[in-house]
Every structure is written in structure tokens, then in C-alpha cells.
C-alpha positions as CSV (number, residue, x, y, z in Angstrom):
1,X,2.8,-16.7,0.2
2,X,1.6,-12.9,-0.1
3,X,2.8,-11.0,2.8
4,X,-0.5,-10.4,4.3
5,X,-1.3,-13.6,4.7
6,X,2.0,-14.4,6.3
7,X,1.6,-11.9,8.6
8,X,-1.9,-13.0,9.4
9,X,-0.7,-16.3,10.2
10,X,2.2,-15.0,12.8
11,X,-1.1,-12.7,14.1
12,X,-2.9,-16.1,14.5
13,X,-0.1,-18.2,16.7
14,X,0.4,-15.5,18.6
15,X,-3.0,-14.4,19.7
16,X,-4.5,-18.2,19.9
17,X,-1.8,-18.3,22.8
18,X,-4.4,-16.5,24.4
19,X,-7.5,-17.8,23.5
20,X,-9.2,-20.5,25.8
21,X,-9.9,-23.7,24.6
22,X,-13.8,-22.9,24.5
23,X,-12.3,-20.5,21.2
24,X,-12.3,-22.3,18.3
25,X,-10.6,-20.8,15.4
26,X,-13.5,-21.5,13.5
27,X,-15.5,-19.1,15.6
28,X,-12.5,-15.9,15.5
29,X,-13.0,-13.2,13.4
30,X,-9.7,-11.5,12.3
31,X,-10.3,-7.6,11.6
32,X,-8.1,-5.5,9.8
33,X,-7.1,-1.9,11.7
34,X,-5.7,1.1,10.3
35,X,-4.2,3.8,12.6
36,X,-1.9,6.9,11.9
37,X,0.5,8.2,14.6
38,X,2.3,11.8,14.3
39,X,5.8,10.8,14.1
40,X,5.8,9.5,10.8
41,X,3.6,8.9,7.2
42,X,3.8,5.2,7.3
43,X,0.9,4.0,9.3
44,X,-0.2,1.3,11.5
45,X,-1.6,-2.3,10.3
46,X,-3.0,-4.2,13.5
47,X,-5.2,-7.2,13.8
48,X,-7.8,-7.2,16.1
49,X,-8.8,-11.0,16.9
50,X,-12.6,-11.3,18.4
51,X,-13.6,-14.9,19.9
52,X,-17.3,-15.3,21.4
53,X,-17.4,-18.1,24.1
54,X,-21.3,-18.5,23.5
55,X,-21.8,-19.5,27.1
56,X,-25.2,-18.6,29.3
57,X,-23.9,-16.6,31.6
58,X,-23.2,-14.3,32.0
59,X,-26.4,-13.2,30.3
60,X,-26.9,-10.3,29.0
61,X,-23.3,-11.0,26.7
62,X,-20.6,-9.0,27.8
63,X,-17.2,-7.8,26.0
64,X,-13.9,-7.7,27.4
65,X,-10.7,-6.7,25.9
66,X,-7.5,-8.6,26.8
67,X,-4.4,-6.6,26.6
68,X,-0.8,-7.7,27.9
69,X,-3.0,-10.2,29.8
70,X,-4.8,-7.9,31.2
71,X,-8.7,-8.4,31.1
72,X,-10.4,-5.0,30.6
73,X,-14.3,-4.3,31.2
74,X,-16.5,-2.2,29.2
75,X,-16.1,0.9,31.6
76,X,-12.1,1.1,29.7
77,X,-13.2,0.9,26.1
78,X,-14.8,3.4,24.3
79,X,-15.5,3.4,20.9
80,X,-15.5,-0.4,21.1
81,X,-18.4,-0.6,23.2
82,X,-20.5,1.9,21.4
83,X,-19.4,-0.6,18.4
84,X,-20.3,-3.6,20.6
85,X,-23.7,-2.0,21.3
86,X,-24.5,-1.2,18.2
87,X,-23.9,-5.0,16.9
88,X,-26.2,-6.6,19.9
89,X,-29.1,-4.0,18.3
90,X,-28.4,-5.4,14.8
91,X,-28.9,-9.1,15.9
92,X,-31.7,-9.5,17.4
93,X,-32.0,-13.3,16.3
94,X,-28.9,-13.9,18.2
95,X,-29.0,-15.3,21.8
96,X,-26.7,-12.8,23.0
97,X,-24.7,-14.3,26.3
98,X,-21.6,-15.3,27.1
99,X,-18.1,-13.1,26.7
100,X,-16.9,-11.8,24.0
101,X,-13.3,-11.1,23.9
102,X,-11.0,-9.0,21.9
103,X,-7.3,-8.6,21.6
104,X,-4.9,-7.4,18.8
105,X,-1.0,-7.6,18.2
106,X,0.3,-4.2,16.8
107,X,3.9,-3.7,14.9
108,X,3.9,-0.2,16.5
109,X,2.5,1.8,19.6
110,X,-1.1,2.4,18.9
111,X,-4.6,3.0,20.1
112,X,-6.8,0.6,18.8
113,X,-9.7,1.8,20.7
114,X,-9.7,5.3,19.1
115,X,-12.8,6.1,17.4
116,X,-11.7,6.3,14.0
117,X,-11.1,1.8,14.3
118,X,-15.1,2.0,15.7
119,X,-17.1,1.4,12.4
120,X,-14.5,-1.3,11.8
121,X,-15.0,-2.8,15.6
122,X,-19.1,-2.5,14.5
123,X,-18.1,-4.7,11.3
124,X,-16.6,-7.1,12.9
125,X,-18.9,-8.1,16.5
126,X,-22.2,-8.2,13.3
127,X,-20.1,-10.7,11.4
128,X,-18.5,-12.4,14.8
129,X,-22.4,-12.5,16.1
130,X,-23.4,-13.9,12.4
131,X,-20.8,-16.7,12.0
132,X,-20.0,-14.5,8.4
133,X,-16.1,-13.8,7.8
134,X,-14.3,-11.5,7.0
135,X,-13.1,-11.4,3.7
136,X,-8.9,-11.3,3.3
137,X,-7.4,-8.0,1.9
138,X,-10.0,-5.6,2.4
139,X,-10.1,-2.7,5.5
140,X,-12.1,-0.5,6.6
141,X,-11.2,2.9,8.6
142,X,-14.0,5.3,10.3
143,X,-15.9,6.3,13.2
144,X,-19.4,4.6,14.1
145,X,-22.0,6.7,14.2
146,X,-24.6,6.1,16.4
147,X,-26.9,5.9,13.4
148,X,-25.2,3.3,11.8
149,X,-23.1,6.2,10.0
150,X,-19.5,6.1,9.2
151,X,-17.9,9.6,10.2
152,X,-14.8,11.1,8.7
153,X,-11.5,10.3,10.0
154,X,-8.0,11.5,10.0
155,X,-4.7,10.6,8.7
156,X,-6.1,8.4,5.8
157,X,-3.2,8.3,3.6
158,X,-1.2,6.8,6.3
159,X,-3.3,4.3,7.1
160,X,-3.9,3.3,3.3
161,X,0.2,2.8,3.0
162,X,-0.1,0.6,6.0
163,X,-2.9,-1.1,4.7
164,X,-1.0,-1.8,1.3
165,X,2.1,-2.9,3.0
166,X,0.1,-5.5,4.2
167,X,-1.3,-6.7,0.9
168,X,-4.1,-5.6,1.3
169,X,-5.5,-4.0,-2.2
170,X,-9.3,-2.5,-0.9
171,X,-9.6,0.4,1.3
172,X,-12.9,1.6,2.5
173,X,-12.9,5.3,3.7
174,X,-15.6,7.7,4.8
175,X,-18.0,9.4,2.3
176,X,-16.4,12.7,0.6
177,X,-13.1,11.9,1.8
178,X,-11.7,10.9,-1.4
179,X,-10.9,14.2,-2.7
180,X,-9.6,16.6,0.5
181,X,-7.4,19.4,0.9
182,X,-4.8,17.7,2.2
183,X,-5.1,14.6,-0.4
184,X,-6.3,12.8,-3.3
185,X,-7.0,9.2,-2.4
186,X,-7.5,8.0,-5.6
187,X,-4.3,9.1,-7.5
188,X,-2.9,7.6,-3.9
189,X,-4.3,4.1,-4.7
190,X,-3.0,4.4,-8.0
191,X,0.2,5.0,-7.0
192,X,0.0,1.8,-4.3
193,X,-1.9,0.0,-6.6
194,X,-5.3,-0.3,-4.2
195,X,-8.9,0.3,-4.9
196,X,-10.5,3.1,-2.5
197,X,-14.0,3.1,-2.2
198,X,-16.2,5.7,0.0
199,X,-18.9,4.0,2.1
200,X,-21.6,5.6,3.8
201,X,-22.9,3.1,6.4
202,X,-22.3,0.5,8.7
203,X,-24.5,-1.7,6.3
204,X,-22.5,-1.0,3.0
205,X,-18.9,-1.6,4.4
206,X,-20.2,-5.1,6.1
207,X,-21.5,-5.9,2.4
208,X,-18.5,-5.0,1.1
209,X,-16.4,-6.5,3.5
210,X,-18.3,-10.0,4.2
211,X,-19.9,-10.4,0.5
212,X,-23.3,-10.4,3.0
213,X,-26.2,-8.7,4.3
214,X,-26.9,-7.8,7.3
């Protein structure tokens, strides 16, 4: 079994621990996140898992993030809930109540919140709101732009190792951030052996990453 999907299966037992029994595992969407921390080059590879109860109330839908058992409101979250947001917006067919949740398993310390995970986050509530999936070994890292943009980010080589560590043989990044001062992703994903393609919007990477429209 390739490592990535080993791992995503640990991710799975571990985090459906958590999930009530209203959460199918039909309905989770499992979302790749790349982060960077300054102590070392290697990365961090987390996955975020996102369950919607679908329930009336509380109406309109609102998202909490469950971490060490702890149940965290939108006032704590960030980038997420500019993600979350966004996602509503680009539903509008959707009956949008209920709670969504969110919680993720990391191998190291890291901020999953940070706004360079956001267009990811945005990704992932469209395709959780849609019923679409996610499609295996394929990640995305960038800020959301209110626009529907994706923003540059930091630390992207680290993030790609992670990523590839993981299996995972597509990276998405910002536009114009293949070729930086600090790096040249594409002789990187040559070396790694992954394909790293620059996205624009919030549109392109859920294309890309989901095989469908918005």
C-alpha cells in the first residue's frame, strides 16, 4: 500500500473517534495541508478532516473547529472562516444549516489555521458543500483571497518535501512562484519526482483538485 494512503487511513481511525454518529464517512472530506516551520526544511503534512451534520438548526450553518476536544467558534479561526465564507457565497443552491466541523491530526506542531492553508480550507467546505471529493495525491498551498484569488505563500519547498513524503506527486502553488529568488520549484519536483503547477484561483485549484466545476 503506498504510504499516503496508509497514512490516510491511520488519519481516518483516528479522527472518526471524534466524529458523531450523524458523520458518515461518506459525507468527510479529507484535505491535504502543507505547512513550513523554522526549525527545519522538512515540512509539515496534516489532514484536515471536515464533516457537515446537515441539520436545521442551527440555521444560518455554522463552523466549528474541534481541537484536543476542544470545540472552537468562528470568533478563534481566522483564515478558516474567511475560507468558510467564501464557500457559503459559492453555493448558493445549497441549504446551508447545520454545523460544520473540522479537525486535523498533525505529525508535528503546526498552525493549521495560518493563512497560507486558507485557499486549501476554501477547496475543501465548496467540495464538502457539493458532495464532490477530493482527489488522492494532489495538495494545494496558498492564501484565499477575498476575490477568489490565491496569494503567494512562504516556505514552499518545505511544504512540497512534506507533500512528497506523503506520496503525494501534484503540488499546486501560487502564480509566479515557480521560479523565485530563493528557489526553483520545478527542478525541485524533478528532483522529488512531483508535478508543480501554478494556479491562479480558487476555481482552477478546485478543478484541478476535484476533476469538477464549481
Amino acid at each position: 500500500m503506498p504510504r499516503h494512503l496508509a497514512v490516510t487511513c491511520t488519519l481516518i481511525i483516528i479522527l472518526l473517534c471524534g466524529i458523531p454518529a450523524s458523520g458518515s464517512a461518506d459525507s468527510i472530506v479529507e484535505l491535504p495541508v502543507l505547512a513550513a516551520i523554522r526549525q527545519n526544511n522538512l515540512g509539515v503534512f496534516e489532514i484536515l478532516m471536515m464533516w457537515w451534520d446537515k441539520k436545521p438548526e442551527p440555521n444560518p450553518v455554522q463552523l466549528q473547529w474541534i481541537l484536543a476536544g476542544v470545540r472552537l467558534g468562528n470568533a478563534h479561526l481566522g483564515a478558516m472562516t474567511q475560507a468558510f465564507a467564501y464557500a457559503v457565497e459559492r453555493t448558493p443552491s445549497v441549504q446551508h444549516s447545520g454545523t460544520v466541523s473540522v479537525q486535523g491530526v498533525a505529525y508535528q506542531p503546526a498552525n493549521s489555521d495560518g493563512p497560507s492553508a486558507g485557499a486549501a480550507m476554501a477547496v475543501g467546505f465548496i467540495a464538502m458543500f457539493k458532495g464532490d471529493r477530493i482527489q488522492r495525491g494532489i495538495a494545494l498551498t496558498g492564501t484565499f483571497e477575498p476575490n477568489g484569488q490565491i496569494g503567494p505563500v512562504g516556505g514552499i519547498p518545505d511544504k512540497i518535501r512534506a507533500a512528497a513524503r506523503e506520496g503525494y506527486r501534484t503540488i499546486l502553488v501560487p502564480r509566479g512562484q515557480i521560479h523565485d529568488a530563493r528557489w526553483n520549484l520545478i527542478e525541485l519536483g524533478f528532483q522529488l519526482n512531483v508535478t508543480v503547477k501554478e494556479v491562479d484561483t480558487i476555481d482552477e485549484a478546485y478543478q484541478l483538485m476535484t476533476g469538477q466545476k464549481i
